[in-house]
N, C-alpha and C positions, 0 to 999 in steps of 0.2 A: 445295509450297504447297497448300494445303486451299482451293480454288474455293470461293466463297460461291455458294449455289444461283441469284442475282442473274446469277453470270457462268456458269452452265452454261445454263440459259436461254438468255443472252443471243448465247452461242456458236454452240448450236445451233439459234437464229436467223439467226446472219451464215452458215452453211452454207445454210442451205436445207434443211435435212433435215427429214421427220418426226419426231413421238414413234416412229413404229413404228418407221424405220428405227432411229434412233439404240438405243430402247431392246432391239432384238436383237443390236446390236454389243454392246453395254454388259452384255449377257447375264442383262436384269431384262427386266419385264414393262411395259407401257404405259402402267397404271397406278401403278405404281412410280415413272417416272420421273415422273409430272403431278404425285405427291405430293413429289418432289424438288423440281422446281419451283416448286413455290407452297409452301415450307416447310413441309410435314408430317413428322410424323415416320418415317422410316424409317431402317434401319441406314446405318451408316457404309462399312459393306462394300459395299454397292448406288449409294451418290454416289459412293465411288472408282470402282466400276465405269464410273461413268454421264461422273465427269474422267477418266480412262484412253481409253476409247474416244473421248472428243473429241480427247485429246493426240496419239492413234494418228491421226488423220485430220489432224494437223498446226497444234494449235490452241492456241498459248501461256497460258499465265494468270501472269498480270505482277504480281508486289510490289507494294504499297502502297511508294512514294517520297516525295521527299519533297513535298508540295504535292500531291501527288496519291494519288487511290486504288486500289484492285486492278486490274487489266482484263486486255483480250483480246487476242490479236494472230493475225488468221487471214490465213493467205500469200492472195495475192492470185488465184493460179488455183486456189484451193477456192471463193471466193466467188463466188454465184451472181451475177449480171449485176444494176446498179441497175436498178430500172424509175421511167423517169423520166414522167410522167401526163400533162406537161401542157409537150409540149417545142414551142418554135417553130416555127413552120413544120410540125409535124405535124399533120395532118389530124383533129378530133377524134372521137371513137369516137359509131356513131350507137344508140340502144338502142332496144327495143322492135322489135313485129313493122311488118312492111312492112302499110300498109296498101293495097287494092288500088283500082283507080283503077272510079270506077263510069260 
């Protein structure tokens, strides 16, 4: 299957990885892969490269079905851990500097 640029994205989102990482596995440039990304034009030989190297790290790209459309399937110990913002009982984050007492 031919990844729509939608699920290479969206892949190399649910990993966690950089453009840079990804696009020196994938063996294109940084900028190659952004123009992948957000559908510009570049060769067809540089997005197989760019689905290859996501497949190599374990990352399905699933048939359009019926009732539903193409997608992704990444094994569960690739994905980077949820970060959940705003969990009960956790303590919430303080920002800004400390001001000092006069």
């Amino acid at each position: 299957m031919k990844a729509p640029y939608q699920l290479l994205r969206a892949a190399r989102a649910a990993l966690g990885i950089e453009h840079v990482v990804l696009a020196k596995e994938a063996g294109v440039s940084k900028r190659t892969l952004v123009r992948i990304e957000t559908l510009r034009n570049v060769s067809e030989e540089s997005r197989g490269a760019v689905q290859a190297a996501l497949e190599a790290r374990g990352v399905q790209f699933l048939e359009p079905g019926e009732g539903s459309g193409p997608g992704i399937r990444v094994p569960d110990d690739l994905a980077p851990p949820a970060i959940r913002r705003h969990e009960p009982g956790r303590p919430k984050p303080k920002f800004g500097r400390k001001r000092s007492e006069d």
